[in-house]
PAZAPA-4460 file (N, C-alpha, C; in steps of 0.05 Angstrom, whole numbers, plus 32768, in hexadecimal, padded with zeros to 4 digits):
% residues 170
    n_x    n_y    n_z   ca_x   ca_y   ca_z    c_x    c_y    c_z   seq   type   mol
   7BF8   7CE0   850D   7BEA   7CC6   850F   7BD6   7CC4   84F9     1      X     A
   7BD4   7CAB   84EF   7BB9   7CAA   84D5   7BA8   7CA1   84E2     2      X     A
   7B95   7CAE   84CF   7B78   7CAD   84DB   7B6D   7C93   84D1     3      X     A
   7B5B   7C81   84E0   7B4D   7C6A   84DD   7B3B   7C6F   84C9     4      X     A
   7B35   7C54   84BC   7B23   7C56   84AB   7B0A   7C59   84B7     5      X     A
   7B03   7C4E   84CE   7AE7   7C53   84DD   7AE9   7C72   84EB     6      X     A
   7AF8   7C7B   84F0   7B04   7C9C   84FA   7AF5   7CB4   84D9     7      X     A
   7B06   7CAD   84CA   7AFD   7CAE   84AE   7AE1   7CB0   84A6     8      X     A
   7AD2   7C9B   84AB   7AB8   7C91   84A1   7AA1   7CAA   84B4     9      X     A
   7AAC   7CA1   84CA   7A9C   7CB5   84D7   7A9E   7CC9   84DC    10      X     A
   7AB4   7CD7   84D0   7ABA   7CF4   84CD   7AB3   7D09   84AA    11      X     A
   7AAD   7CF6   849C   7AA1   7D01   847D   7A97   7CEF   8476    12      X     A
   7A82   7CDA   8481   7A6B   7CC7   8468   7A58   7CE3   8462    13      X     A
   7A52   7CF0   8475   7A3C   7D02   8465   7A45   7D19   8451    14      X     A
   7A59   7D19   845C   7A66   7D2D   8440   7A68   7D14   8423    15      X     A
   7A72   7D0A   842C   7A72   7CF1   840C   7A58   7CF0   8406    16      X     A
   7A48   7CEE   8419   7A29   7CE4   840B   7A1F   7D00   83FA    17      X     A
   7A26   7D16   8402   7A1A   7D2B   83FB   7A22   7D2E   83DE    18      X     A
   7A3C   7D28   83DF   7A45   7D2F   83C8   7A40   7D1B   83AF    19      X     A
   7A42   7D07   83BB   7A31   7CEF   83AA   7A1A   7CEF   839F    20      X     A
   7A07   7CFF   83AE   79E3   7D05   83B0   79EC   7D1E   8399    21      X     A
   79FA   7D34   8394   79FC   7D43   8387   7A06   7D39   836B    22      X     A
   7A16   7D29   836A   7A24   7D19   835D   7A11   7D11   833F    23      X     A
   7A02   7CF9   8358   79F8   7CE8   8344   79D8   7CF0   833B    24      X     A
   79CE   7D06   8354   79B1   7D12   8353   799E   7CF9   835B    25      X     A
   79AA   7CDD   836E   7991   7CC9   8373   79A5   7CC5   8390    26      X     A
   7995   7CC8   83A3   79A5   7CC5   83C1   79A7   7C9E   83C6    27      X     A
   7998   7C90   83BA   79A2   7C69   83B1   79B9   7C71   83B0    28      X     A
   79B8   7C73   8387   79D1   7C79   837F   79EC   7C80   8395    29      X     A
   79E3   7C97   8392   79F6   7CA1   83A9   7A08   7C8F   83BE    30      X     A
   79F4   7C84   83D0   79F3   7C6F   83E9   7A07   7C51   83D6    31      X     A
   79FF   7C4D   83C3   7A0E   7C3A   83B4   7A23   7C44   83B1    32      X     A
   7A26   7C5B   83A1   7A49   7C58   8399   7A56   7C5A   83AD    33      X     A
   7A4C   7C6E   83C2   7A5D   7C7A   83D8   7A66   7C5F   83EE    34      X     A
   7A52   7C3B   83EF   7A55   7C2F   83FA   7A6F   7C20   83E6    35      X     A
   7A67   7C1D   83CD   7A82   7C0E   83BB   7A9C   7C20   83BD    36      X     A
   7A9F   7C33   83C6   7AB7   7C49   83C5   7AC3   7C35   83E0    37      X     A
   7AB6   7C42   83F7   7ABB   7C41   8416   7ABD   7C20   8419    38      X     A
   7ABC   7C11   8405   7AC2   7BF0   8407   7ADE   7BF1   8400    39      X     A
   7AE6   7BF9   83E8   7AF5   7BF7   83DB   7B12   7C09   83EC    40      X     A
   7B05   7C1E   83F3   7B18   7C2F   8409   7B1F   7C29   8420    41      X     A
   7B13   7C10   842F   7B0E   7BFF   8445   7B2D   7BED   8439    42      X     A
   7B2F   7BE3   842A   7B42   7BD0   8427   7B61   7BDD   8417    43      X     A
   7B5E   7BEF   8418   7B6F   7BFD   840C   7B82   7C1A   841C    44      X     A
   7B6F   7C1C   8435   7B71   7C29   844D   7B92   7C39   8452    45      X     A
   7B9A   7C24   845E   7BB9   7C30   8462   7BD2   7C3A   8453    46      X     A
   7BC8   7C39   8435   7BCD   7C45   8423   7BC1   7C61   8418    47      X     A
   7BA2   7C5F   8422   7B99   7C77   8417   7B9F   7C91   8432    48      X     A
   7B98   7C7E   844C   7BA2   7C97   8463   7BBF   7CA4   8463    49      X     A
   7BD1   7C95   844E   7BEE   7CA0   8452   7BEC   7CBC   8440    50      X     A
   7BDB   7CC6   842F   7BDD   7CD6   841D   7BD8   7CEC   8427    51      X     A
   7BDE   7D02   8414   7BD9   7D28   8431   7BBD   7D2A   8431    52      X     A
   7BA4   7D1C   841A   7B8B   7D23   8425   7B7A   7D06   841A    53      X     A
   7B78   7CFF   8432   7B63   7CE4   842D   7B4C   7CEE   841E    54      X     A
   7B45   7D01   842A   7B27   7D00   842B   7B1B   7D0A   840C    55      X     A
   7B36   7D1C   83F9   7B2E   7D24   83E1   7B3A   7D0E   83CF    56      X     A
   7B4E   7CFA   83DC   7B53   7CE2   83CB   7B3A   7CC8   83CF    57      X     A
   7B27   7CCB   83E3   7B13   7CBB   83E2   7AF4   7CCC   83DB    58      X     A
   7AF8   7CE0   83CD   7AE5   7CE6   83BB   7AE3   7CEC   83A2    59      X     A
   7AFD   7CEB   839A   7B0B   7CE3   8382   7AFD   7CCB   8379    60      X     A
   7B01   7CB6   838D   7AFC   7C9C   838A   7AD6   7C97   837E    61      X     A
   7AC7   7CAA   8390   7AB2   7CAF   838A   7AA9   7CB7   8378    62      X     A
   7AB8   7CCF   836C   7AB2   7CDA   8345   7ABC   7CBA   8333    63      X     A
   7AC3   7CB4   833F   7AD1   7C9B   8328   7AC0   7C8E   8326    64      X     A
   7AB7   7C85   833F   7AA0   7C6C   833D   7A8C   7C77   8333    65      X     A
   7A7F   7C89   8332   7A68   7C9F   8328   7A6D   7C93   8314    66      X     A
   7A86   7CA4   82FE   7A83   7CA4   82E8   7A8A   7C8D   82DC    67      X     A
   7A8B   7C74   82EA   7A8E   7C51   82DF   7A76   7C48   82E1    68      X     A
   7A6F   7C4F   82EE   7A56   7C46   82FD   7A45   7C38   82E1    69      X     A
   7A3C   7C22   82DC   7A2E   7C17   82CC   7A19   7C03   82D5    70      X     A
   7A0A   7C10   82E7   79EF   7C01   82E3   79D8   7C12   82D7    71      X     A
   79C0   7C08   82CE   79B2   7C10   82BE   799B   7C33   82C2    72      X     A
   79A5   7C2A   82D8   7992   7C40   82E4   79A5   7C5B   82E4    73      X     A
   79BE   7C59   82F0   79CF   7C6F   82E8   79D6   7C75   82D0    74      X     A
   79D8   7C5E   82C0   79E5   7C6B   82A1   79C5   7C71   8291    75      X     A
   79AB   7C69   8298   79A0   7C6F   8287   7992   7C90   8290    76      X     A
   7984   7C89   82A6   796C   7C95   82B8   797F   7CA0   82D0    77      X     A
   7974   7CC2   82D0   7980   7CC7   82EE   7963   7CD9   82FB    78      X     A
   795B   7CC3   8311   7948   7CD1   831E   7949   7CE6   8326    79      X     A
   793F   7CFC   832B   793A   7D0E   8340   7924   7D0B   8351    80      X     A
   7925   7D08   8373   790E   7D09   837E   791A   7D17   839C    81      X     A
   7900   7D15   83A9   7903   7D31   83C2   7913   7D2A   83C6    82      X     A
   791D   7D07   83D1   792C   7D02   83E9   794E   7D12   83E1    83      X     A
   795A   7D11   83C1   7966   7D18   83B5   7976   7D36   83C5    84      X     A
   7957   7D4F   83C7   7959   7D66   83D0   795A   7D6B   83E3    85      X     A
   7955   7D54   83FA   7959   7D5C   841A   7974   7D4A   8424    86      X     A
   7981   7D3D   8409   7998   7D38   8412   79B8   7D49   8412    87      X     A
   79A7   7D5A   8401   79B8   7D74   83FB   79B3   7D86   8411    88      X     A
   799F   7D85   841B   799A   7D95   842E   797F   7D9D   8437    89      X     A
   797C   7DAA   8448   795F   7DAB   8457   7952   7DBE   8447    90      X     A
   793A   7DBA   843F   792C   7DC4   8434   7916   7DDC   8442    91      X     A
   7918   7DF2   8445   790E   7E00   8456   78F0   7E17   8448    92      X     A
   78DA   7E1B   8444   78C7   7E28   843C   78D9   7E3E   843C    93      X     A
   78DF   7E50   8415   78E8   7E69   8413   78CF   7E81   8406    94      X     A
   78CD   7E94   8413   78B6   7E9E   8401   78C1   7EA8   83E2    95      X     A
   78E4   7EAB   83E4   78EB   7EB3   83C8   78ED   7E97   83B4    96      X     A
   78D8   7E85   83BB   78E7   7E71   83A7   7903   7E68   83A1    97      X     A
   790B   7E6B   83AB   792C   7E64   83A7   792B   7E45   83A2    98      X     A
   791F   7E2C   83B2   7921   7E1A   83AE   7914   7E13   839B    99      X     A
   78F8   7E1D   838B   78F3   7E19   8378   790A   7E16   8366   100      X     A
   7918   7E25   8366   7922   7E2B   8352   7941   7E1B   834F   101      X     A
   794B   7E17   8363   7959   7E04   8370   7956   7DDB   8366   102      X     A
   7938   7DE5   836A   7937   7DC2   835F   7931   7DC4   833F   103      X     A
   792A   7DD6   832F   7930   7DDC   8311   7946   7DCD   830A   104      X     A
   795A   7DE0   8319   796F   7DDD   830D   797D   7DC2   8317   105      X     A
   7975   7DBA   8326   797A   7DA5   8327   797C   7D89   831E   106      X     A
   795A   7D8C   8314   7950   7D81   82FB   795C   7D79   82E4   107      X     A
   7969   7D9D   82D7   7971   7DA3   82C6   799B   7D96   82C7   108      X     A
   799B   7D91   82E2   79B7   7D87   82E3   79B4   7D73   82DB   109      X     A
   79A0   7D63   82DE   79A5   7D46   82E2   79A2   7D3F   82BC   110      X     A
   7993   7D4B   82B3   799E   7D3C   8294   79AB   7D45   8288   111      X     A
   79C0   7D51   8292   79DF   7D54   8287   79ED   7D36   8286   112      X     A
   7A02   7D3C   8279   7A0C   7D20   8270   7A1E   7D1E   828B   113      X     A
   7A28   7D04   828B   7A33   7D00   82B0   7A50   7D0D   82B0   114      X     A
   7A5C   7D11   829B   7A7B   7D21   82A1   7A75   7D3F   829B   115      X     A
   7A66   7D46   8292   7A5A   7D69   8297   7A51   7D63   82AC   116      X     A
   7A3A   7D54   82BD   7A32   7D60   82CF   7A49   7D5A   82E9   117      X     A
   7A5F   7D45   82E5   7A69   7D44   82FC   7A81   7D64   82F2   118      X     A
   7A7E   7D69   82DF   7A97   7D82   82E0   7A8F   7D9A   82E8   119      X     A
   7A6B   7D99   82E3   7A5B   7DB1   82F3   7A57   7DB3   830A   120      X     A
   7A59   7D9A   8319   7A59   7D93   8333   7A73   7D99   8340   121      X     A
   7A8A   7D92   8333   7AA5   7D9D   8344   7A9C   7DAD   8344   122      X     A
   7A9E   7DC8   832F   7AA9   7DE3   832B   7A8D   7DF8   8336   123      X     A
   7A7B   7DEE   833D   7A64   7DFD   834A   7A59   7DF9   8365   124      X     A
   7A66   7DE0   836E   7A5B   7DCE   8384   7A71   7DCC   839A   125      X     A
   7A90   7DCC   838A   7AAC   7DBB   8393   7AB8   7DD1   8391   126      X     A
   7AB7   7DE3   8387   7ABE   7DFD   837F   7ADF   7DFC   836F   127      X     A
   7AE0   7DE6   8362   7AFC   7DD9   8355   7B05   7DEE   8341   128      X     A
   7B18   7DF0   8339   7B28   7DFA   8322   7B27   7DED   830A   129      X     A
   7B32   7DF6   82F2   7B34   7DDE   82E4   7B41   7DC9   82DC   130      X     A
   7B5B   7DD6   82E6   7B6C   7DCA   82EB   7B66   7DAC   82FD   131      X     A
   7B59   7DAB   830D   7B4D   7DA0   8321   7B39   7D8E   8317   132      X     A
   7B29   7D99   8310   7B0B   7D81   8303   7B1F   7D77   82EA   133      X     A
   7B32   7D7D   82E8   7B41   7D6C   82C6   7B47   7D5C   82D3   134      X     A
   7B5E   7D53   82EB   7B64   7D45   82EE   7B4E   7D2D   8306   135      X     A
   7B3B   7D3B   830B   7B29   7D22   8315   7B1B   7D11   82F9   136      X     A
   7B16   7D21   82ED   7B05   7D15   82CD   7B1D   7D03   82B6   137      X     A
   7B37   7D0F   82C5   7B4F   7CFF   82AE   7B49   7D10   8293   138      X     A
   7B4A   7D29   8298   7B4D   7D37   8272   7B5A   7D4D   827D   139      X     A
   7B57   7D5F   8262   7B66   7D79   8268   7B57   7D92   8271   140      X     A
   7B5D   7D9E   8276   7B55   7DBD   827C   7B41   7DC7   8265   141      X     A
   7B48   7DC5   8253   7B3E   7DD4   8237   7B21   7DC3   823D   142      X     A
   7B25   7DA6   823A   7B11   7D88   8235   7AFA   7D98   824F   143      X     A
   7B07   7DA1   826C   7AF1   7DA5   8287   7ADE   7DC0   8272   144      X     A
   7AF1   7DD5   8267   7AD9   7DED   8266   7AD1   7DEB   8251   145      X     A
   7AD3   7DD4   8236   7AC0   7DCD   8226   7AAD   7DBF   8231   146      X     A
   7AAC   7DAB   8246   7A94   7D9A   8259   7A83   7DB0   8267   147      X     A
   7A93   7DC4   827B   7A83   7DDD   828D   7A74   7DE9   8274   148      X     A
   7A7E   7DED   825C   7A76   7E01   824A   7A56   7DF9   8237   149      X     A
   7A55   7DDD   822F   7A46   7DCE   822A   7A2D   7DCD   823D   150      X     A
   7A37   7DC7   8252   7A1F   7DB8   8268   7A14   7DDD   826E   151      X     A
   7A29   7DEE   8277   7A19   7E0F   8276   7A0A   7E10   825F   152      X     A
   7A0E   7E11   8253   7A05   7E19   822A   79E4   7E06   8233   153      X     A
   79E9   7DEC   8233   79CE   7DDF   823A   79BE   7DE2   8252   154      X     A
   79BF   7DF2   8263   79AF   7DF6   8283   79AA   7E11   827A   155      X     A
   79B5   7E20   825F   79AB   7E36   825D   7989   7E36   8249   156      X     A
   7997   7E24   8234   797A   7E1E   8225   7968   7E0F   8231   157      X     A
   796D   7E01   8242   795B   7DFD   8259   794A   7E11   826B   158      X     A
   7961   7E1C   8273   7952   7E35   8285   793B   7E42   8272   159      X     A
   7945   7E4A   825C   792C   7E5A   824A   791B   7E50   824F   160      X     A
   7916   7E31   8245   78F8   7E2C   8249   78EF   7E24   8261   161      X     A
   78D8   7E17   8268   78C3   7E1A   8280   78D4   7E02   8289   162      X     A
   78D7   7E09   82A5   78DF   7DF4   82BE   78D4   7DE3   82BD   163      X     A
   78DD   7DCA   82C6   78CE   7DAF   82CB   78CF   7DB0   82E8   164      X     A
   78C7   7DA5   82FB   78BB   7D99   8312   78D0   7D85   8317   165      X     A
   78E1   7D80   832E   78E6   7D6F   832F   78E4   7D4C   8324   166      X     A
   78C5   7D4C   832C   78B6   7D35   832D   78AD   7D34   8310   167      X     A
   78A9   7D47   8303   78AF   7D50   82DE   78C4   7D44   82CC   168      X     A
   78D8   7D47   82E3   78F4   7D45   82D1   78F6   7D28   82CC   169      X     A
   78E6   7D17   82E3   78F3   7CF6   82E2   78E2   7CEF   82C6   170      X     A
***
């Protein structure tokens, strides 16, 4: 039996949002694309439930829109702020710093260019192949670990120097 689109909705909006919030690094953002996806997937429904996995063909849908996505604030400016980090997850007092260091890099994700950071995001986040992030991005294999290779290469000369602060980075 296929599953409803409201069956659907309420069984992974928060997984979409998460991934969206990781995505785009602004939980708006996020809330936007993930609402223009789930519109668009709303009318298109009984076609997309016939397929073996809805749920990775309607987040597909979500890297797409990401990376179309043309309003000003995504293509120019990508915020980072708390709400950003407790949509990823709960934020809990560590005495090893871990989250310090956590929102660094996070920082440091976000001004990567948007097809490195969505290919750092499969393959660290989605735990994808490359095979896999090629064909969500539409290139080749070689094209994904020149993007992974690049966006590493830059979060490394980053790392050398002094961390920014979340609230630094905007």
């Amino acid at each position: 039996m296929a599953l409803s689109f409201d069956e659907f909705v309420a069984a992974r909006l928060d997984a979409l949002l998460r991934y969206a919030t990781v995505l785009t690094c602004d939980p708006h953002l996020a809330q936007d694309v993930v609402q223009e996806v789930l519109l668009r997937a709303q009318q298109r429904w009984p076609r997309i439930a016939e397929t073996d996995a809805p749920h990775a063909y309607v987040k597909r849908m979500v890297t797409n829109e990401y990376l179309s996505w043309r309003r000003r604030r995504a293509a120019r400016e990508v915020a980072l702020s708390l709400p950003v980090l407790d949509a990823i997850g709960p934020v809990v007092p560590d005495p090893n710093l871990q989250y310090d260091e956590r929102d660094a890099m996070l920082a440091r994700i976000a001004r990567l260019p948007r097809k490195q950071r969505t290919a750092v995001v499969l393959r660290y986040y989605e735990h994808y192949t490359d095979a896999e992030i090629g064909a969500v991005l539409g290139c080749r294999e070689g094209t994904v670990r020149s993007h992974l290779s690049r966006a590493l290469s830059t979060l490394r000369t980053v790392t050398r120097q002094p961390a920014l602060s979340p609230r630094e980075a905007l």
